[in-house]
C-alpha positions as CSV (number, residue, x, y, z in Angstrom):
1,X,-24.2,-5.9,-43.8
2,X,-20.6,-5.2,-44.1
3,X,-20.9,-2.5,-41.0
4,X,-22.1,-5.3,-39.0
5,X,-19.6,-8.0,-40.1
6,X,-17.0,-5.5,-39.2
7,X,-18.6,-4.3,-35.8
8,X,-18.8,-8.3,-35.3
9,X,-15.4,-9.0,-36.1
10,X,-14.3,-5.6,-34.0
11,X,-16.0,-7.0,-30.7
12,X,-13.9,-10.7,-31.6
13,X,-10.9,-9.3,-31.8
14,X,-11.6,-6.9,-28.0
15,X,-13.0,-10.1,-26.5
16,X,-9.7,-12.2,-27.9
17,X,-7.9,-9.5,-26.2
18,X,-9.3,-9.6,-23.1
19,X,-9.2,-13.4,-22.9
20,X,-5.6,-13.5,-23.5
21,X,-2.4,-14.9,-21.4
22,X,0.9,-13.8,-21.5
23,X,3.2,-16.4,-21.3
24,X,6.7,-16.2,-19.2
25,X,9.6,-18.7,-19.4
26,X,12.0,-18.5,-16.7
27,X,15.0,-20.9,-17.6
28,X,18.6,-21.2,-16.0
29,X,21.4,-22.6,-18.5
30,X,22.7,-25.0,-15.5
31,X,22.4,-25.1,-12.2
32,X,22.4,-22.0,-10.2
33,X,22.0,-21.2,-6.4
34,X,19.7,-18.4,-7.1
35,X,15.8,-18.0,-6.4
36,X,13.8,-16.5,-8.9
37,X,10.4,-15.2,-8.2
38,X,7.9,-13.7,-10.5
39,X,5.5,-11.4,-8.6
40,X,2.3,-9.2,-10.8
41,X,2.2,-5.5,-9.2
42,X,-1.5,-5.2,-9.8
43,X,-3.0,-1.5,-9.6
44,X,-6.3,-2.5,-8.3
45,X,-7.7,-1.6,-5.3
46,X,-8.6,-5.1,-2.3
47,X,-9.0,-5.8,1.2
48,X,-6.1,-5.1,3.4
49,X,-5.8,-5.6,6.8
50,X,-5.1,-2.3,8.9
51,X,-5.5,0.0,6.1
52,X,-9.1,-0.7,4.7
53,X,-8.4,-1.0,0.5
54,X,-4.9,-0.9,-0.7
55,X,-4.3,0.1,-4.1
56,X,-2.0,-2.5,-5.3
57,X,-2.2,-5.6,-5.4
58,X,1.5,-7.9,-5.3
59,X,0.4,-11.5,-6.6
60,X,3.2,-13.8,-6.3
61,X,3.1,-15.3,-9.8
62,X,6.0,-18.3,-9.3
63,X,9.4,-19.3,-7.3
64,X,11.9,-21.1,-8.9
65,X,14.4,-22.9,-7.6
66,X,17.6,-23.1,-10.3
67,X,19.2,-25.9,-7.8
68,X,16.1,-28.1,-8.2
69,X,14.8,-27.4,-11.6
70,X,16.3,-25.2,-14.7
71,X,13.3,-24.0,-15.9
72,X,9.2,-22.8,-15.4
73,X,6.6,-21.8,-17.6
74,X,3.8,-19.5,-16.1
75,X,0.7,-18.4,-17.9
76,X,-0.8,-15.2,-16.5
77,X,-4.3,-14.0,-17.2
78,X,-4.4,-10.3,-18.4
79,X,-6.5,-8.1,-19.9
80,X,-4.6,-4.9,-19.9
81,X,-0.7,-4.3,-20.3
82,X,0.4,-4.7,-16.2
83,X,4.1,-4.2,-14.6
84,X,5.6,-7.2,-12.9
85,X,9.0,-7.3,-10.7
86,X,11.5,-10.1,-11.9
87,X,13.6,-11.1,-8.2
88,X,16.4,-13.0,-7.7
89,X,17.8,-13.9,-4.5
90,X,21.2,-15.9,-4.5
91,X,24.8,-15.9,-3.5
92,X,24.3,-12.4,-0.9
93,X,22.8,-10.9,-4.4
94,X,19.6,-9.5,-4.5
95,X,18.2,-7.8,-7.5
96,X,14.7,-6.5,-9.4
97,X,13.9,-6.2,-12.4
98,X,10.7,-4.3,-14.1
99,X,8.9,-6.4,-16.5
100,X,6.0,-4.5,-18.8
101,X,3.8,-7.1,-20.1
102,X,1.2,-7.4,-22.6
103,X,-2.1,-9.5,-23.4
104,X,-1.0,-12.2,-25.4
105,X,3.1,-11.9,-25.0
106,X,5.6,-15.1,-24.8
107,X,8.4,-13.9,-22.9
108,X,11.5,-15.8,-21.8
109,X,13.7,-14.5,-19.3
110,X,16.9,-16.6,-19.0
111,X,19.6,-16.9,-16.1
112,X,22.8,-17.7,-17.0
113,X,24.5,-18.2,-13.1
114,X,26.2,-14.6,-13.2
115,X,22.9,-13.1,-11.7
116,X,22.1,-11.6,-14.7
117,X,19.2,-12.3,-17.0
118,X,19.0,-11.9,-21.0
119,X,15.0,-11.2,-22.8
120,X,13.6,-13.4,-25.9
121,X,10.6,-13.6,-27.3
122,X,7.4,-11.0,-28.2
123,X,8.1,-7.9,-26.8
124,X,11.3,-8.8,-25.5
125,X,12.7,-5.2,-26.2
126,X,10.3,-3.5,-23.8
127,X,12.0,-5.8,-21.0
128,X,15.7,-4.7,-21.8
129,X,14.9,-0.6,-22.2
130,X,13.4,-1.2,-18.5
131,X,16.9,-3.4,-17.5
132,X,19.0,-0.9,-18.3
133,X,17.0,2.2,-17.4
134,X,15.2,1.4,-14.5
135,X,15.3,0.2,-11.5
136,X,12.7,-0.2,-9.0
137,X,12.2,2.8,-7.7
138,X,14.1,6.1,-7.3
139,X,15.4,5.5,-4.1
140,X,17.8,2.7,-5.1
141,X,19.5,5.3,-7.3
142,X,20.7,7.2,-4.2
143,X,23.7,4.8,-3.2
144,X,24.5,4.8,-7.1
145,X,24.4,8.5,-7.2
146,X,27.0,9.0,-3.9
147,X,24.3,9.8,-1.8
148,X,25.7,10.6,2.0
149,X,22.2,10.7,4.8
150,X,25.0,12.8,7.1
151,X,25.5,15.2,4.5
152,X,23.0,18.0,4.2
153,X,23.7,19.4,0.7
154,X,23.8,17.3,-2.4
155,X,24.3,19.1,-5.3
156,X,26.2,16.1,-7.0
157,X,23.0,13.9,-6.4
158,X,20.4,16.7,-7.9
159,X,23.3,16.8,-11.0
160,X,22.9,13.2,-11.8
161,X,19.1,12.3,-11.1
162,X,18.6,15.1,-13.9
163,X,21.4,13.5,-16.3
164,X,19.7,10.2,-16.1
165,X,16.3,11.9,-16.6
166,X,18.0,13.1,-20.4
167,X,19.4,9.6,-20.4
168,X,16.4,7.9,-20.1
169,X,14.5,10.4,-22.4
170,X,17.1,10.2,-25.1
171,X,17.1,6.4,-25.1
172,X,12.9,6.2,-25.6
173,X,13.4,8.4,-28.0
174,X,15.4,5.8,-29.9
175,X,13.9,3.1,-29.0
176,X,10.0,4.3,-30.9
177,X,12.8,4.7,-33.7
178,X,12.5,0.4,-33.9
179,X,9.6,-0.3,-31.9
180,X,6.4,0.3,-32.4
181,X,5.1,2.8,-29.1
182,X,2.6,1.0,-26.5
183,X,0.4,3.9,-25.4
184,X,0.5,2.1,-21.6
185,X,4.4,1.6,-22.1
186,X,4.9,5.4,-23.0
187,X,3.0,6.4,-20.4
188,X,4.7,4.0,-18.1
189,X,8.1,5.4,-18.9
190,X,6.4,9.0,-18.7
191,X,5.5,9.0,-15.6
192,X,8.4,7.5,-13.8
193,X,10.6,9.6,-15.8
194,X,9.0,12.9,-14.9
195,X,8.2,12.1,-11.3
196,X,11.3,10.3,-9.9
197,X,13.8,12.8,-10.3
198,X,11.3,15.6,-9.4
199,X,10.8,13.1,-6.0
200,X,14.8,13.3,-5.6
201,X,15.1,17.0,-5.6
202,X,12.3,17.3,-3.2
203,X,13.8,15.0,-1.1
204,X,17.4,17.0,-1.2
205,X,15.5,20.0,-0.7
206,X,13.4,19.0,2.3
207,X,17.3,17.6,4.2
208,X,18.4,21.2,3.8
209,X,15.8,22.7,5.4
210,X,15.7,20.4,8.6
211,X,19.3,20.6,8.3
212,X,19.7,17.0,9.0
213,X,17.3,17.3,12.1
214,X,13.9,15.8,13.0
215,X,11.9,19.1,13.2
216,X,9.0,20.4,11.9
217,X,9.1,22.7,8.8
218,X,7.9,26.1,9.4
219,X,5.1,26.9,7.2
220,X,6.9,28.7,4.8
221,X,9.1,25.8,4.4
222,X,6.0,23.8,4.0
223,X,4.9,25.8,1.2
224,X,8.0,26.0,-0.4
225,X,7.5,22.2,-1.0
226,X,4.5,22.1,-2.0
227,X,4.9,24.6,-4.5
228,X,7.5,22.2,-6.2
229,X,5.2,19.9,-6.5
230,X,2.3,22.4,-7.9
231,X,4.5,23.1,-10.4
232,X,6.4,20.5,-11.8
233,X,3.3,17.4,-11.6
234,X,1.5,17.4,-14.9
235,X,-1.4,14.8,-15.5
236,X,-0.9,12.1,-17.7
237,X,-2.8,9.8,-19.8
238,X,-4.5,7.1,-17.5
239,X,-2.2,4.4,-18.0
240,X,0.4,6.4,-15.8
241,X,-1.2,5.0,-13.4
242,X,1.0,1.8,-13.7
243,X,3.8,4.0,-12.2
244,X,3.8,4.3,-8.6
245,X,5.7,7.3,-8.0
246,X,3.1,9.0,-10.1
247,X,0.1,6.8,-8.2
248,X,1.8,8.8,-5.1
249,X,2.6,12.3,-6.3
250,X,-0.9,12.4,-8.1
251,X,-2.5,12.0,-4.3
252,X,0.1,14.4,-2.9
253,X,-0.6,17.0,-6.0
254,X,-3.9,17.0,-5.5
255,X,-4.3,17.1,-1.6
256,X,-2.6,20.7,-1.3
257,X,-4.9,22.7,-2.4
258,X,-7.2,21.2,0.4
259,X,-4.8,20.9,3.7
260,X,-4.3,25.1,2.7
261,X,-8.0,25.3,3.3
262,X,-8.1,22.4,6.4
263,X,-4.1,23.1,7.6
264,X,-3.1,19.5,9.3
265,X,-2.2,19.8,12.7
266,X,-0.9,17.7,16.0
267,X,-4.0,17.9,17.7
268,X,-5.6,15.7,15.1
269,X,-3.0,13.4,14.5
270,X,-2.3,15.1,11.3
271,X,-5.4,13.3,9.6
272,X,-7.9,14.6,7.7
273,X,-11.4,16.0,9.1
274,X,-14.3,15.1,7.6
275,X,-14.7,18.9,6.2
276,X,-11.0,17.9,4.3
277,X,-12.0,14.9,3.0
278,X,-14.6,15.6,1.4
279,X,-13.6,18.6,-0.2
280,X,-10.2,16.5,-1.9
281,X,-13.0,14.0,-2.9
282,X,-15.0,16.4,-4.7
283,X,-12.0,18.3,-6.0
284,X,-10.5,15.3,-7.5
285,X,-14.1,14.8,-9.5
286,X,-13.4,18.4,-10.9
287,X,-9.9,18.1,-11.6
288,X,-9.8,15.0,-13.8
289,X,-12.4,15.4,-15.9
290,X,-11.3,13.6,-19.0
291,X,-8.9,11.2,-17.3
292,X,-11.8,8.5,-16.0
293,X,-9.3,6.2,-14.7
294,X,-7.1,8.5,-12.3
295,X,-10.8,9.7,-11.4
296,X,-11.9,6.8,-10.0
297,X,-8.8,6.1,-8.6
298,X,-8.8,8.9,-6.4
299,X,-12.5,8.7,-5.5
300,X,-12.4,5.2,-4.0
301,X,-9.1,6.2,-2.7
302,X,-10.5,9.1,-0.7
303,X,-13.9,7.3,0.5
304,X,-11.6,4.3,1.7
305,X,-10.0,7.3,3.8
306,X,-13.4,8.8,4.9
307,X,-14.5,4.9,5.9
308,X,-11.4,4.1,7.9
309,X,-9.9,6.8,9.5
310,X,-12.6,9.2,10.5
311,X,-14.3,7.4,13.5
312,X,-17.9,8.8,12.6
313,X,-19.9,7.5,9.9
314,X,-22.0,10.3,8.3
315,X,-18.8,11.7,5.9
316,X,-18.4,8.1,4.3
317,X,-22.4,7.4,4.2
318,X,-22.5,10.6,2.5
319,X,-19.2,10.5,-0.2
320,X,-20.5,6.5,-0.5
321,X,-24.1,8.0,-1.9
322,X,-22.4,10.0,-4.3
323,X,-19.4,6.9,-5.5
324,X,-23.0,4.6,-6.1
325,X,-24.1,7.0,-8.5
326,X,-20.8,7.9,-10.1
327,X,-20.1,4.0,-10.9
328,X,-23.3,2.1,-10.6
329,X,-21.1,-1.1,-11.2
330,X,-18.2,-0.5,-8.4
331,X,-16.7,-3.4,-7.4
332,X,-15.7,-1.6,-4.3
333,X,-19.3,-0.4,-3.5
334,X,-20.1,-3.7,-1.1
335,X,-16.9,-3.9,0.5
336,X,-17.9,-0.4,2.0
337,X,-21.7,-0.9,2.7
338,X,-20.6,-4.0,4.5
339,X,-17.3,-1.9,6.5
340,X,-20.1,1.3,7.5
341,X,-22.3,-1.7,8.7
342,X,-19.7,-3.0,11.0
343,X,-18.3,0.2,12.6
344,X,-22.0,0.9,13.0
345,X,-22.4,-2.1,15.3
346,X,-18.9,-1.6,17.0
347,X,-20.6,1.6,19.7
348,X,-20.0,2.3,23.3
349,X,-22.6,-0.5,25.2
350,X,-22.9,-3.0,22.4
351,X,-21.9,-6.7,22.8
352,X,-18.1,-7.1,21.5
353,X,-17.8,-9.6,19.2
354,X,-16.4,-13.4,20.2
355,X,-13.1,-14.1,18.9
356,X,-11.2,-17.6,18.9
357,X,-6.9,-16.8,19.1
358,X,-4.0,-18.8,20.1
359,X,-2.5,-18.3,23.1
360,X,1.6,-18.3,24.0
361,X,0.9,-21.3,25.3
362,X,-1.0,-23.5,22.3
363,X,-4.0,-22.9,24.2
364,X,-7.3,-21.5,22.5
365,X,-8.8,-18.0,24.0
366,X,-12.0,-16.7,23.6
367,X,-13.7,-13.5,24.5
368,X,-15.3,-15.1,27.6
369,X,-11.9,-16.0,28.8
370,X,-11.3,-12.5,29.3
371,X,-14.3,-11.2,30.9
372,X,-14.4,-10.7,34.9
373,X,-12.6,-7.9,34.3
374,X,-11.9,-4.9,31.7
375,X,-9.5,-5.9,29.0
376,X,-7.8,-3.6,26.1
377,X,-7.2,-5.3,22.9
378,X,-4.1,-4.1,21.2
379,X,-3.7,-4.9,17.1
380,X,-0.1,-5.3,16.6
381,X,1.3,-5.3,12.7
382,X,4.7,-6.0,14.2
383,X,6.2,-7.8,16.9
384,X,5.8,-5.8,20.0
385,X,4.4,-3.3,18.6
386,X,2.6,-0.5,21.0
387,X,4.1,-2.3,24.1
388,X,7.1,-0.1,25.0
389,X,4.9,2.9,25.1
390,X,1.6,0.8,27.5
391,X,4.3,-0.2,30.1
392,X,3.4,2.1,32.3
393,X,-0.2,1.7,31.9
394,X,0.0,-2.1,32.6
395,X,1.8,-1.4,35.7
396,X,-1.0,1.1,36.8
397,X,-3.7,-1.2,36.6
398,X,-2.0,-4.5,37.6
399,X,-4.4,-7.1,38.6
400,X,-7.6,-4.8,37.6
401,X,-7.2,-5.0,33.7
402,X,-5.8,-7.5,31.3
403,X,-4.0,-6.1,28.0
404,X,-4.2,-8.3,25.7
405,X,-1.7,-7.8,22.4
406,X,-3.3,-9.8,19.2
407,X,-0.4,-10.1,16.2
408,X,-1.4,-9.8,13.1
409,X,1.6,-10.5,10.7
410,X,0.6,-12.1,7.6
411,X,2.4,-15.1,6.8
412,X,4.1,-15.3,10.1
413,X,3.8,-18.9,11.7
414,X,2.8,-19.8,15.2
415,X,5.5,-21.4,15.8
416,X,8.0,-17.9,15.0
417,X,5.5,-16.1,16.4
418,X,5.3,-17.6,19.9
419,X,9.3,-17.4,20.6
420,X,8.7,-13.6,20.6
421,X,5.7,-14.2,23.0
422,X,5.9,-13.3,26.7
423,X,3.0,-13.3,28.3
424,X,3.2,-11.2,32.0
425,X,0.9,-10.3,34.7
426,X,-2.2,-8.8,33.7
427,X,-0.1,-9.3,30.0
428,X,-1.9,-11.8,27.4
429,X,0.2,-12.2,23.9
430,X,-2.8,-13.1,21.3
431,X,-1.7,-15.3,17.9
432,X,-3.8,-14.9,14.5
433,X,-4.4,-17.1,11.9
434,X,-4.7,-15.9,8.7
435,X,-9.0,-16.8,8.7
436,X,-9.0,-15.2,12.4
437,X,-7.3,-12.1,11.5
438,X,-10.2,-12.0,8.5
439,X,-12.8,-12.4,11.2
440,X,-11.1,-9.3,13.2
441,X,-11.2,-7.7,10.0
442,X,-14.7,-8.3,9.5
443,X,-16.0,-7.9,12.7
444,X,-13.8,-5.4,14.3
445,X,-13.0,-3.0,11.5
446,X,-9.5,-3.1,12.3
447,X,-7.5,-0.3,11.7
448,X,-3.8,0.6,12.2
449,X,-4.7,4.7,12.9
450,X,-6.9,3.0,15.9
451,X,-5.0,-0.1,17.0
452,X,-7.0,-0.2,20.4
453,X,-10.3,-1.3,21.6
454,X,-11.6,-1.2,25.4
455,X,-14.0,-4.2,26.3
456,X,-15.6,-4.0,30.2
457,X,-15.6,-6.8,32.6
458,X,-19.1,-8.4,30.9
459,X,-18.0,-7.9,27.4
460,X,-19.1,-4.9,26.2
461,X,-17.4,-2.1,24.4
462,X,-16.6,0.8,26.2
463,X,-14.8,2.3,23.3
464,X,-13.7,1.4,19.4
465,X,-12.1,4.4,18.1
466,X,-9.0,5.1,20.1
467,X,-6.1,6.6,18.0
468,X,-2.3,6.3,19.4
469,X,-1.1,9.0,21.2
470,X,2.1,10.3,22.0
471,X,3.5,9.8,24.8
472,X,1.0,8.5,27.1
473,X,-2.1,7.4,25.4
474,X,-4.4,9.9,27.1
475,X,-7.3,8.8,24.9
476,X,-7.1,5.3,26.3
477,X,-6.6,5.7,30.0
478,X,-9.8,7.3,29.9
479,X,-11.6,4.5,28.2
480,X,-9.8,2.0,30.7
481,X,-11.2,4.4,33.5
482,X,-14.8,4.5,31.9
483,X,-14.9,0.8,31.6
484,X,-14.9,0.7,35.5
485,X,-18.0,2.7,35.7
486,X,-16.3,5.9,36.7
């Protein structure tokens, strides 16, 4: 009876736990031009449009406003320790700050109009190691270090990313002396640790060898840096995961071993083949055993590259088979049934499907509006994206096919959007909403590795899967020419 009053209180205290908030104050002691934003850097793989699944997730938690109002309270969900960026925006000054917080912590972060912020409350001592240790990612050290980009060697640079390295190693060292470890925290502080400086001297090393030029590394270069990184990356516990740099380094450690067997080259865009693919998917099933979490990572990470940006379907039907029986209770499992059923339907001769966009000129457009004659869809992710290099194209077949650019900028308005809009002959400029670009989503399987889609003069496809080329979009003209009947 007492095992099971125990087991009983045991699952109380895990579902407490799980149920619980954390709790962050965000206060200004008087009036202060600055922004404050709170934003959760959630490691979790969703929907995003152009890349299939991306594997974090940036939830804007709260603004404030310290002109309008001196203080916020916000009460965040969790039910695992997660990192969260602290931004402030006022007065030309811009910082981040790296927040680690916890199930159940009550956390005030105050401003005091010097654009600078002091930590109170539970767990308060994580948040100032992380102020004075870290910042958001390696890369902002460079300008601290005396980085020069027209400089080729330096040393200095390497010197002092491995002095802050000790730095930061000393000072966690002290701080278990008063505080009691977080297992996610010390692997946290782990991984960026070991992997940011490591990052830095790659990065030094690869400017040396292109000698401040944009060439290609011969292939003993190309070895030389990946053997750094054979080397020096060591798995951690799972909770490194939280760490980004390691999120990245972990996919680049254990994609070598594959692109020596299936060498990336020009001709394919430098993409994986399906023969690649799989064999990094399987790999990373073998190689972390014992660390379920970066596991799974890697598998969903890998089909979501098998679904997306190989145009044939068999390699993600077949890794998909396998991921259902691996984890039974994916999340992820319907979002890719549903993505193979789409590119399925989206084959040369089948009906494209209707849209509804915003023209430059307010005006709705549908895909009958285009019909009569071919038309080439471009997805743009930025503002005139793709056009510079379709110029000559468009002028080719002027007055025989319509090329019509759809923008898909999240969070950009019409109203922005349609200054930067100039529609010419044979030229339509395309505006998405936010529930329109879903529907291209849904229904088109857009992708930014295949940003084009040729559509005949009665509205079928002629051809989905056509990648950017350099520098004159070969792929396409002959889909343009096919969708004349030639």
């Amino acid at each position: 009876m007492k095992k099971i009053t125990t087991l009983i209180f045991l699952f109380t205290s895990l579902l407490s736990f799980a149920q619980k908030t954390a709790t962050i104050t965000l206060t200004a002691s008087k009036p202060d031009q600055g922004i404050v934003s709170l934003v959760l850097e959630d490691v979790h793989f969703h929907p995003n449009l152009g890349i299939g699944l991306a594997d974090t997730r940036l939830e804007p938690l709260a603004m404030v406003d310290f002109k309008e109002k001196n203080s916020e309270r916000i009460n965040a969900a969790l039910s695992e320790p997660k990192i969260m960026r602290l931004q402030y925006s006022g007065g030309g000054i811009n910082k981040t700050w790296m927040l680690f917080i916890q199930p159940g912590d009550d956390l005030t972060a105050s401003f005091a109009g010097n654009a600078d912020v002091t930590f109170s409350g539970k767990n308060a001592a994580y948040q100032n190691f992380l102020k004075t240790y870290f910042l958001e990612n390696q890369y902002q050290y460079l300008p601290v270090f005396g980085y020069k980009p027209s400089q080729i060697d330096n040393k200095s640079v390497a010197q002092q990313s491995d002095s802050l390295q000790k730095v930061r190693q000393n000072a966690y060292a002290t701080f278990k002396t008063s505080n009691p470890p977080s297992p996610a925290f010390e692997a946290y502080v782990n991984a960026t640790t070991t992997t940011e400086p490591f990052l830095i001297h790659r990065l030094l090393q690869e400017k040396i060898m292109r000698r401040n030029r944009v060439k290609k590394l011969d292939p003993a270069q190309q070895k030389e840096l990946e053997d750094l990184t054979l080397t020096n990356f060591k798995i951690l516990p799972d909770e490194a995961l939280l760490s980004q740099s390691y999120r990245d380094e972990l996919r680049n450690w254990i994609l070598i071993p594959t692109t020596r067997k299936f060498p990336l080259d020009s001709s394919t865009r430098y993409e994986l083949s399906p023969a690649a693919i799989t064999d990094v998917y399987h790999f990373s099933k073998t190689k972390l055993q014992g660390h379920p979490k970066q596991e799974e990572y890697l598998q969903t990470y890998w089909l979501n590259y098998a679904a997306t940006a190989i145009p044939t379907l068999e390699t993600a039907q077949i890794l998909l088979t396998d991921y259902k029986a691996k984890y039974p209770k994916s999340e992820y499992t319907d979002y890719f049934i549903k993505l193979l059923e789409t590119k399925s339907k989206l084959v040369s001769g089948s009906n494209a499907p209707d849209f509804t966009l915003l023209g430059s000129d307010s005006s709705a457009v549908t895909l009958r509006n285009l019909e009569g004659k071919p038309t080439v869809m471009v997805f743009q992710f930025n503002i005139g994206a793709h056009e510079p290099g379709l110029k000559a194209m468009e002028a080719k077949y002027a007055d025989k096919v319509t090329f019509a650019y759809v923008t898909l900028i999240s969070g950009m308005p019409f109203g922005s959007w349609k200054t930067y809009a100039q529609d010419r002959a044979g030229v339509k400029h395309l505006w998405a909403s936010e529930d329109s670009a879903e529907s291209l989503r849904q229904n088109y399987a857009v992708d930014i590795r295949y940003p084009f889609v040729v559509i005949n003069a009665s509205g079928k496809i002629v051809e989905r899967w056509i990648p950017q080329e350099f520098p004159n979009n070969q792929s396409l003209e002959k889909a343009v020419i096919k969708a004349f009947g030639k």
